[in-house]
Backbone as ProteinMPNN parsed JSONL, in Angstrom:
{"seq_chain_A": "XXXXXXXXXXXXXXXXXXXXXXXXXXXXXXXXXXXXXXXXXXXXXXXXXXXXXXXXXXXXXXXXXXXXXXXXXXXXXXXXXX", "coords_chain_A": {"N_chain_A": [[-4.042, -2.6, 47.268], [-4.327, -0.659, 44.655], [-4.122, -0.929, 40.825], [-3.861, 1.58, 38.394], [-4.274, 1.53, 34.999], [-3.702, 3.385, 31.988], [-5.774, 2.929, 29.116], [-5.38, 3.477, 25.58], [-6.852, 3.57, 23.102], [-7.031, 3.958, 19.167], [-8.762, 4.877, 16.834], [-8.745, 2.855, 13.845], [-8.843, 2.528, 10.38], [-9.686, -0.306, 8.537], [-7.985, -0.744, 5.435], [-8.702, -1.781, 2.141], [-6.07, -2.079, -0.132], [-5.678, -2.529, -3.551], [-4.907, -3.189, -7.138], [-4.138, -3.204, -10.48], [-1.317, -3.72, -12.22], [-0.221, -1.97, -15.433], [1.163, -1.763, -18.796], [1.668, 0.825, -21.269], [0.74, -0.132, -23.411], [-1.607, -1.47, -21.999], [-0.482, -3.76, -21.62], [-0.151, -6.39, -19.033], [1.871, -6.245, -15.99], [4.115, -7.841, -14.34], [5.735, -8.707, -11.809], [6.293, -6.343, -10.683], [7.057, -4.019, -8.151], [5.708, -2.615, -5.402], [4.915, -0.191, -3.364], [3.838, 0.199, -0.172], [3.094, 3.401, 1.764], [3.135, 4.557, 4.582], [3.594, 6.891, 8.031], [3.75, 5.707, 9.902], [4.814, 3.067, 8.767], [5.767, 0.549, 6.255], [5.147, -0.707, 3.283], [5.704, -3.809, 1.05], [4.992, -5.167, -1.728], [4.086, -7.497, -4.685], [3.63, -7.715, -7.696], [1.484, -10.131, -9.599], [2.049, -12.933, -12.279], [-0.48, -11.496, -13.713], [-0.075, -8.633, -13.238], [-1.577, -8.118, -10.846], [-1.82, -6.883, -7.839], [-2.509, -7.118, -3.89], [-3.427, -5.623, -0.858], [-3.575, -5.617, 2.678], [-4.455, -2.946, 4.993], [-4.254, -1.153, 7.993], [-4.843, 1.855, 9.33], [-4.961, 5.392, 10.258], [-5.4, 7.17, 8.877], [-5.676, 9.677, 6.339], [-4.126, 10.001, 3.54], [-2.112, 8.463, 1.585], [0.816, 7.342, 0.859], [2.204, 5.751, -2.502], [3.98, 3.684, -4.063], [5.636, 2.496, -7.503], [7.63, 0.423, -8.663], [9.416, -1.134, -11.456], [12.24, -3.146, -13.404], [13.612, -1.671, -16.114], [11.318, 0.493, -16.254], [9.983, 4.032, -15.743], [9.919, 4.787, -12.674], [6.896, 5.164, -10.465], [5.192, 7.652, -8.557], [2.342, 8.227, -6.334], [-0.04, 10.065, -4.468], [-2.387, 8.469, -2.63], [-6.436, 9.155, -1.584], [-7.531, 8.358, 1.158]], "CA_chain_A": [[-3.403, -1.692, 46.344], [-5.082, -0.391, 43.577], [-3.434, -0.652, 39.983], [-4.652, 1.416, 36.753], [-2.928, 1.639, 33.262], [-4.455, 3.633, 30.988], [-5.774, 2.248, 27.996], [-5.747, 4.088, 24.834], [-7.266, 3.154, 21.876], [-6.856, 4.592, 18.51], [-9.865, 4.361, 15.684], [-8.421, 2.742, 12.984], [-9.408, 2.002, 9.717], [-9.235, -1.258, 7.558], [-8.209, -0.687, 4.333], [-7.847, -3.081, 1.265], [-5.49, -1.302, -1.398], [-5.628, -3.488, -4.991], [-5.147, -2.929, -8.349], [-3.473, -4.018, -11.568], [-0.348, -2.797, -13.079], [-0.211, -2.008, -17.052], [2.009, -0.864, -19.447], [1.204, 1.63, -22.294], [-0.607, -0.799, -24.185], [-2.748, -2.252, -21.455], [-0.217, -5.371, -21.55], [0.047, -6.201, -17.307], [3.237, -6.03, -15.957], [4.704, -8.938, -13.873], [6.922, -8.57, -11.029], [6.391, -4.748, -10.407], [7.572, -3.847, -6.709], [4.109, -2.014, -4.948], [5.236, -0.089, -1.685], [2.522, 1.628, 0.348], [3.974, 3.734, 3.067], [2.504, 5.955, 5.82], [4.178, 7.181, 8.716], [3.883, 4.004, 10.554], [4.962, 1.838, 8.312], [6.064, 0.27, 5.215], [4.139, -2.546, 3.035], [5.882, -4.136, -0.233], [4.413, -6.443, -2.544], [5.142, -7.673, -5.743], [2.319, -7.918, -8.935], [1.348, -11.32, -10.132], [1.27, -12.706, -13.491], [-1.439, -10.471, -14.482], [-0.157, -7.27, -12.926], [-2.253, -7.777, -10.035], [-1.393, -6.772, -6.436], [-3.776, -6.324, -2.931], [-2.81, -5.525, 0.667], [-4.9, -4.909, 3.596], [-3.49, -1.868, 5.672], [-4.447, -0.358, 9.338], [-4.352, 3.206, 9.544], [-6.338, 6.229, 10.619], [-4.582, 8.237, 7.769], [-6.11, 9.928, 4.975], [-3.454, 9.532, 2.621], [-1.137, 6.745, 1.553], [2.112, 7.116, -1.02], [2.042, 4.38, -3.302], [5.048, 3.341, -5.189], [5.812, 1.642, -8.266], [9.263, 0.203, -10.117], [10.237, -2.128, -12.071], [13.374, -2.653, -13.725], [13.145, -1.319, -17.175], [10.673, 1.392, -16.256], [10.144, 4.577, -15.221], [9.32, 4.917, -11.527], [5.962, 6.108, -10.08], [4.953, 7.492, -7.035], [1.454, 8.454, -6.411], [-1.029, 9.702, -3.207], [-4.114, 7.885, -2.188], [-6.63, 9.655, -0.77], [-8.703, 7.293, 1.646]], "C_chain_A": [[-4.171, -1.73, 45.015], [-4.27, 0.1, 42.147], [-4.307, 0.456, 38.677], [-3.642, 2.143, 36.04], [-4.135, 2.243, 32.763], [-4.312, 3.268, 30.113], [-6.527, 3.439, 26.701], [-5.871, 3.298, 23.606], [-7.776, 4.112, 20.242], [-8.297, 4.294, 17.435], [-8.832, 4.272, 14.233], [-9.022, 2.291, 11.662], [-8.679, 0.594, 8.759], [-9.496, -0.726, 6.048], [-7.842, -1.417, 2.914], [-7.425, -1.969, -0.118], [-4.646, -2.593, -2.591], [-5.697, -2.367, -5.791], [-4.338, -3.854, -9.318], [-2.377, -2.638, -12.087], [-0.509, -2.609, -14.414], [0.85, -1.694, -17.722], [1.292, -0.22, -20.45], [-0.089, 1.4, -23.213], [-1.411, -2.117, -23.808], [-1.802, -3.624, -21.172], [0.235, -5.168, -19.321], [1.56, -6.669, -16.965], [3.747, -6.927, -14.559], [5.95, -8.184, -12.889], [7.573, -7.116, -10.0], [6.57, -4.956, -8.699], [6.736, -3.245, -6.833], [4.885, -1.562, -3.663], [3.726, 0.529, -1.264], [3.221, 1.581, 1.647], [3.308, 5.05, 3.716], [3.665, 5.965, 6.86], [4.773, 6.269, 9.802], [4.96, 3.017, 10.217], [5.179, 1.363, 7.157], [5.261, -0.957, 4.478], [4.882, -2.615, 1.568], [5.163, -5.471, -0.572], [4.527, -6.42, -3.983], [3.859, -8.271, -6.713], [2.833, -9.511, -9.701], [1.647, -11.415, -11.204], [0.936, -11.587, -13.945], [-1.029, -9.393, -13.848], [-0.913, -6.752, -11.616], [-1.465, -7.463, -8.605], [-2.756, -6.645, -5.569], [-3.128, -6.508, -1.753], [-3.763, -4.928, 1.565], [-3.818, -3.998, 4.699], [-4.644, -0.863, 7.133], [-4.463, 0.767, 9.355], [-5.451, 4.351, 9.612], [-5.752, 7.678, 9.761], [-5.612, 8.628, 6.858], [-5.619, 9.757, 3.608], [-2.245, 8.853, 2.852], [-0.407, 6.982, 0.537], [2.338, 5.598, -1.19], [3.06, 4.731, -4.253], [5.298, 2.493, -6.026], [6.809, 1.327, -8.975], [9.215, -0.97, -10.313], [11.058, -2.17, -12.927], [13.01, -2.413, -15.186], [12.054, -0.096, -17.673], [10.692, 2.823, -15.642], [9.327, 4.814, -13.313], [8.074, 5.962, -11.346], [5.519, 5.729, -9.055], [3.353, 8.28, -7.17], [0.926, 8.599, -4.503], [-2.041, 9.211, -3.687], [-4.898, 8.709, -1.474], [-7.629, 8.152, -0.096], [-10.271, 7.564, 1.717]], "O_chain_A": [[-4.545, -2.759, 44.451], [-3.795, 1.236, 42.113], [-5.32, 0.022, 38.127], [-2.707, 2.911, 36.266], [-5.284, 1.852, 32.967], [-3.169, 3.049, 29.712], [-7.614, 4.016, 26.739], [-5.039, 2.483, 23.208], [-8.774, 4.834, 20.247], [-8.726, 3.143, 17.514], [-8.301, 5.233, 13.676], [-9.922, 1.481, 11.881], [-7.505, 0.507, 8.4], [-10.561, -0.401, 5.525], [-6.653, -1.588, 2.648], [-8.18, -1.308, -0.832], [-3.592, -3.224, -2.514], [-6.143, -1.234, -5.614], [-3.957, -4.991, -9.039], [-2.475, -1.421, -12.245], [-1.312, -3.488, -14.724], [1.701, -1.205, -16.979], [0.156, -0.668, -20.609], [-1.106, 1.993, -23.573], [-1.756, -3.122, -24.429], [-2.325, -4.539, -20.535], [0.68, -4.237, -18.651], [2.242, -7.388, -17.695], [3.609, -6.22, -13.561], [6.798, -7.356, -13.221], [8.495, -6.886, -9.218], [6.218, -5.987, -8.127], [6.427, -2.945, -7.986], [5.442, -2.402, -2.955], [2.85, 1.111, -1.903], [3.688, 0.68, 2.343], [3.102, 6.192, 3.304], [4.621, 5.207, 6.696], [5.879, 6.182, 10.335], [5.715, 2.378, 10.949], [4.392, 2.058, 6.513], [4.848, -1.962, 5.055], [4.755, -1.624, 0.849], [4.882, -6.46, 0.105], [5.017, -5.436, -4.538], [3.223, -9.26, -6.35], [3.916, -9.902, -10.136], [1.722, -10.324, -11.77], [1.679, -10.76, -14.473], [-2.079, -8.753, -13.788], [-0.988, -5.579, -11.251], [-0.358, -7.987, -8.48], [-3.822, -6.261, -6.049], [-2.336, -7.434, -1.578], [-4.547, -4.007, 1.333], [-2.698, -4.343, 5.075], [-5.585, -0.095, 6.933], [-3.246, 0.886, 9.492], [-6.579, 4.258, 9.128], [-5.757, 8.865, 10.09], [-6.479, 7.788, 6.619], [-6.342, 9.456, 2.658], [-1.57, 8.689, 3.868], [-0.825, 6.877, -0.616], [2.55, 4.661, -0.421], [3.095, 5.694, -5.019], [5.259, 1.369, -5.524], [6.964, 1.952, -10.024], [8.996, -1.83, -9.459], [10.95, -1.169, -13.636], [11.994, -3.012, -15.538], [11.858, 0.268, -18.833], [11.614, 2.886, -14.828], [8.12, 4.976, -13.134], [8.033, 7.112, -11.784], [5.342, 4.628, -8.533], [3.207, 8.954, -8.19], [1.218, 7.833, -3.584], [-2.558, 9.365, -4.794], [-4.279, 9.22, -0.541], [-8.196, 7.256, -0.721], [-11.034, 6.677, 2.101]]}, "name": "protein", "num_of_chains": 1, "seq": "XXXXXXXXXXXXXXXXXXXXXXXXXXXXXXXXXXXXXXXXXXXXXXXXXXXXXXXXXXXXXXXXXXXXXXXXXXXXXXXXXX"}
């Protein structure tokens, strides 16, 4: 008996999405919630100290909404293009 499964395989890309948060006057902003969300999938992370964040993300997307809050601010949402 002869079995076959097809095997599909998608081309995905690796992608590393960093940056730094700020406020108005450059000071970096601590604690900020970071989403990045495609259709897939959800990713939160949360800015250092310095405002920093980085996440490595799978996807054969072109663009990526990127979200930003923290309490005291106004929310922003932003695309990526890849």
């Amino acid at each position: 008996m002869l079995l076959f499964l097809p095997l599909f395989f998608y081309a995905q890309n690796n992608i590393r999405i960093s940056g730094s948060i700020t406020d108005s006057l450059s000071k970096p902003l601590a604690s900020a919630i970071i989403t990045i969300q495609t259709p897939e999938k959800k990713i939160y992370s949360i800015t250092d100290f310095y405002g920093k964040f980085s996440n490595q993300l799978s996807t054969n997307l072109n663009k990526i909404n990127l979200s930003i809050k923290l309490i005291g601010y106004i929310d922003k949402d932003t695309i990526i293009n890849v």
